[in-house]
C-alpha beads as a LAMMPS data file, in Angstrom:
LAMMPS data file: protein, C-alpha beads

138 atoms
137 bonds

1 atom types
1 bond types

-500.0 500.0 xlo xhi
-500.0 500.0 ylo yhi
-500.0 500.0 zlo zhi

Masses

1 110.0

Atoms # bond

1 1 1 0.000 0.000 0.000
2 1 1 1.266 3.182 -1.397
3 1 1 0.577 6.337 1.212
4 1 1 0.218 9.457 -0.056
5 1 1 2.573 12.324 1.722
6 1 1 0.797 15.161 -0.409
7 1 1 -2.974 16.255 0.400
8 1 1 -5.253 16.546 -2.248
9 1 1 -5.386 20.465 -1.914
10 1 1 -1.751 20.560 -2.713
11 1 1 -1.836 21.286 -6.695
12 1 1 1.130 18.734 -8.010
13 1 1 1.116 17.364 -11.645
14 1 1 3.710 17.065 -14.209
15 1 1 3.651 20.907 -14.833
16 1 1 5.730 21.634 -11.649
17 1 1 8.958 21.536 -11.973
18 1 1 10.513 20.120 -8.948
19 1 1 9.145 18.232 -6.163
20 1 1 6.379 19.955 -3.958
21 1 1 7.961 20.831 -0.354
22 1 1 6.984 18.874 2.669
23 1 1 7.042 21.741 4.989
24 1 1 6.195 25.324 4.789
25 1 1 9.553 27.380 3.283
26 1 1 11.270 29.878 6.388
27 1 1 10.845 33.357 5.929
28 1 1 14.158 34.303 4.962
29 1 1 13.518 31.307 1.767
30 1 1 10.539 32.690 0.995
31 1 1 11.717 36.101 0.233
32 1 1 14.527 35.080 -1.655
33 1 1 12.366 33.148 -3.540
34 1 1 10.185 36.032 -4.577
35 1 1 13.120 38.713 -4.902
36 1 1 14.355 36.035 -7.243
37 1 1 11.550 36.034 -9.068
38 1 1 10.770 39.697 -9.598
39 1 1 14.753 39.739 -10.720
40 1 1 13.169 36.923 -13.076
41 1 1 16.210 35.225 -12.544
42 1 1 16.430 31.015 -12.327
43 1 1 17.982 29.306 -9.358
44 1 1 20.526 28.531 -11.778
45 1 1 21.502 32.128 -13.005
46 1 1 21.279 33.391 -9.502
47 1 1 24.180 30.748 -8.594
48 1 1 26.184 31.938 -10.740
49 1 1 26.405 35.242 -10.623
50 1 1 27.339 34.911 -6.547
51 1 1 29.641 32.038 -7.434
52 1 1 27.811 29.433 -5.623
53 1 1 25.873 26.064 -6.562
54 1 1 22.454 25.814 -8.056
55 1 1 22.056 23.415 -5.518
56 1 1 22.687 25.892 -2.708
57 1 1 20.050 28.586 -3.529
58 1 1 17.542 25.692 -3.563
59 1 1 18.476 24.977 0.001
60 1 1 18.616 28.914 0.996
61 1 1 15.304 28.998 -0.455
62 1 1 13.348 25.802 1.155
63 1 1 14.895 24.994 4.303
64 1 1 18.040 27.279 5.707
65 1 1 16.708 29.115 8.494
66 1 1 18.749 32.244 7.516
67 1 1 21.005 33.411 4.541
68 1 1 24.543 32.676 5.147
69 1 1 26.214 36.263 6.202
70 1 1 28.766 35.844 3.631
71 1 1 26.815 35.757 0.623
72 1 1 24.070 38.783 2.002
73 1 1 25.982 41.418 -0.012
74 1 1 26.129 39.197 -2.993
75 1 1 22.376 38.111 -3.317
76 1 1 21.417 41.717 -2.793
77 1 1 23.749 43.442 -5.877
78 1 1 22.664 40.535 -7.820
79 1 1 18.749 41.566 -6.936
80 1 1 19.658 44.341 -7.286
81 1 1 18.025 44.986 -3.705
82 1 1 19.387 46.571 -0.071
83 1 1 20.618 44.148 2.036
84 1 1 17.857 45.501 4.795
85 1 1 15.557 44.087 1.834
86 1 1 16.705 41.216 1.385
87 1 1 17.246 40.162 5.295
88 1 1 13.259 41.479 5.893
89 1 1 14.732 44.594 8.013
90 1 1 12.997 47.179 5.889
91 1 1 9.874 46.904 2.919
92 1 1 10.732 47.306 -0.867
93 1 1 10.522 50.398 -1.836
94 1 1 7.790 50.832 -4.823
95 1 1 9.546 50.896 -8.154
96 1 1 8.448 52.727 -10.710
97 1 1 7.378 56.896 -10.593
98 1 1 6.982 58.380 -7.968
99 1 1 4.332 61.918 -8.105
100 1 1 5.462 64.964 -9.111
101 1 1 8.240 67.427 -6.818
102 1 1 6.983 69.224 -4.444
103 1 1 7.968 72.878 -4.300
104 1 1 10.318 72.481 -2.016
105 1 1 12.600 70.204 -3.598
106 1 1 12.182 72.278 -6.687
107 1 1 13.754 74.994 -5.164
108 1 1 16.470 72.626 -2.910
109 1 1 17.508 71.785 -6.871
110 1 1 17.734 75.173 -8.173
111 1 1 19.720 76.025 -4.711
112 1 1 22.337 73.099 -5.700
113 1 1 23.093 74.955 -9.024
114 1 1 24.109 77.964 -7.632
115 1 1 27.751 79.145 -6.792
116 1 1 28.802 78.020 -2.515
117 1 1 28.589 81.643 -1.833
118 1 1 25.070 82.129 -2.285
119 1 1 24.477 78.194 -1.080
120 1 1 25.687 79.314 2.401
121 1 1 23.880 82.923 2.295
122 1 1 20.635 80.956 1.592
123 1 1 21.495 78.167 3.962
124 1 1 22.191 80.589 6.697
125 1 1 18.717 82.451 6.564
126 1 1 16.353 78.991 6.493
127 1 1 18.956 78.291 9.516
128 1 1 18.064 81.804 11.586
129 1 1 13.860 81.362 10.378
130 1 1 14.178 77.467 11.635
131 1 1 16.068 78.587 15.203
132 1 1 13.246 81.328 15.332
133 1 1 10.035 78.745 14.628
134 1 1 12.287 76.437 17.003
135 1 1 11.933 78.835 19.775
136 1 1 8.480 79.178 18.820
137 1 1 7.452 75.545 19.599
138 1 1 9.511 75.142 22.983

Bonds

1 1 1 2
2 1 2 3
3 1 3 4
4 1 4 5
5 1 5 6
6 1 6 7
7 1 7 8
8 1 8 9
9 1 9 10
10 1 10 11
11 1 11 12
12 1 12 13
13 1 13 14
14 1 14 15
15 1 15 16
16 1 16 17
17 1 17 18
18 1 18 19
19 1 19 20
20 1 20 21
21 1 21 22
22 1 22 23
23 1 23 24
24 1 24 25
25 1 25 26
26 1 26 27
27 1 27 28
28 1 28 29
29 1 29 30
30 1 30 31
31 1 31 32
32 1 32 33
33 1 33 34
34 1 34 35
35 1 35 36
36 1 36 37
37 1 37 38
38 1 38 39
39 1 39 40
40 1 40 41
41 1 41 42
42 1 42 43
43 1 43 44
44 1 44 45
45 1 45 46
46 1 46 47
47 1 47 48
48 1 48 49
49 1 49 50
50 1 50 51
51 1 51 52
52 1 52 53
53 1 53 54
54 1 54 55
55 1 55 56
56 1 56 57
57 1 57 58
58 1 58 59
59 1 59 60
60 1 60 61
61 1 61 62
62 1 62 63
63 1 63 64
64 1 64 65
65 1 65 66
66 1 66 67
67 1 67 68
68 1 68 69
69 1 69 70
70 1 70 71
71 1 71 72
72 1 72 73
73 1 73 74
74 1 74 75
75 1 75 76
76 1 76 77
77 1 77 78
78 1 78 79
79 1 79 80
80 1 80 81
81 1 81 82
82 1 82 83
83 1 83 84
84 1 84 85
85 1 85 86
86 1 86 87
87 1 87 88
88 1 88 89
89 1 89 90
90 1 90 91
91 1 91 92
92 1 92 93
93 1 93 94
94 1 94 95
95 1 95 96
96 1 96 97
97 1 97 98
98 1 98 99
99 1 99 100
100 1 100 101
101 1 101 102
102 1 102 103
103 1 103 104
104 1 104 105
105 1 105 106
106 1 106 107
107 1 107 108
108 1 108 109
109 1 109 110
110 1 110 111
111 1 111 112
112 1 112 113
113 1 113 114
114 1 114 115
115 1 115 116
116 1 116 117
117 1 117 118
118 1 118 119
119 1 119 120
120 1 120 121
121 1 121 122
122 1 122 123
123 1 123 124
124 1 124 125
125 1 125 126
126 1 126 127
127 1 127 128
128 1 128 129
129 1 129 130
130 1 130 131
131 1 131 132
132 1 132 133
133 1 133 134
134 1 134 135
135 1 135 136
136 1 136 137
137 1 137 138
C-alpha cells in the first residue's frame, strides 16, 4: 500500500517543476524566492552570478533558516536589492514613478546649481527662520 505524503489540496502534476515541499519554506527562503523572481532570474543564473551552486540557492530557499552572512551582499547586488531588503529589516521600496516634486525640492535643486557663496547665504537664513520657529514651539 502506497501512502500518499501530499494532500489533495496541494496542486502537483507534471507541470511543476521540482518536487512539492513537505514543509512550509522559512521566511528568509521565501523572500529570496520572490526577490528572485521579480529579478526573473532562475535558481541557476542566480548561482552563478554569486559564485555558488544551483544546488545551494535551492536549500537557501526551502529549508536554511537564515542566509549565510557571507553571501548577504552578494544576493542583494545581484537583486539588485538593499541588504535591509533582502534580510526582511525594511519593505521594498515601490519601483516605478513616484508623483510629481513638491515645491520644495524644486527649489532645494535650483539652490544646488548655484555658486557656494550664495548656497551658504541661503542656507544661513532657512537656519536663523528654523532657530526662530524652534523657539516658537519650545
Amino acid at each position: 500500500m502506497q501512502i500518499n505524503r501530499f494532500p489533495q489540496s496541494m496542486p502537483y502534476n507534471e507541470t511543476v517543476p521540482g518536487r512539492p515541499p513537505l514543509t512550509e519554506a522559512p521566511k528568509s527562503g521565501a523572500r529570496l524566492a520572490a526577490l528572485r523572481n521579480t529579478a526573473n532570474l532562475s535558481q541557476a543564473q542566480l548561482a552563478e552570478a554569486i559564485g555558488v551552486p544551483a544546488r545551494s540557492i535551492s536549500f537557501y530557499e526551502r529549508k536554511a533558516q537564515s542566509i549565510p552572512s557571507h553571501l548577504v551582499a552578494r544576493l542583494a547586488k545581484a537583486l539588485e536589492v538593499s541588504a535591509e531588503e533582502l534580510l526582511g529589516l525594511e519593505r521594498p521600496k515601490p519601483k516605478g514613478k513616484r508623483g510629481p516634486k513638491s515645491e520644495l525640492e524644486k527649489r532645494l535643486e535650483h539652490l544646488r546649481t548655484l555658486p557656494r557663496g550664495a548656497q551658504k547665504r541661503i542656507l544661513d537664513v532657512v537656519d536663523a527662520m528654523l532657530a526662530q520657529e524652534d523657539a516658537k514651539t519650545s
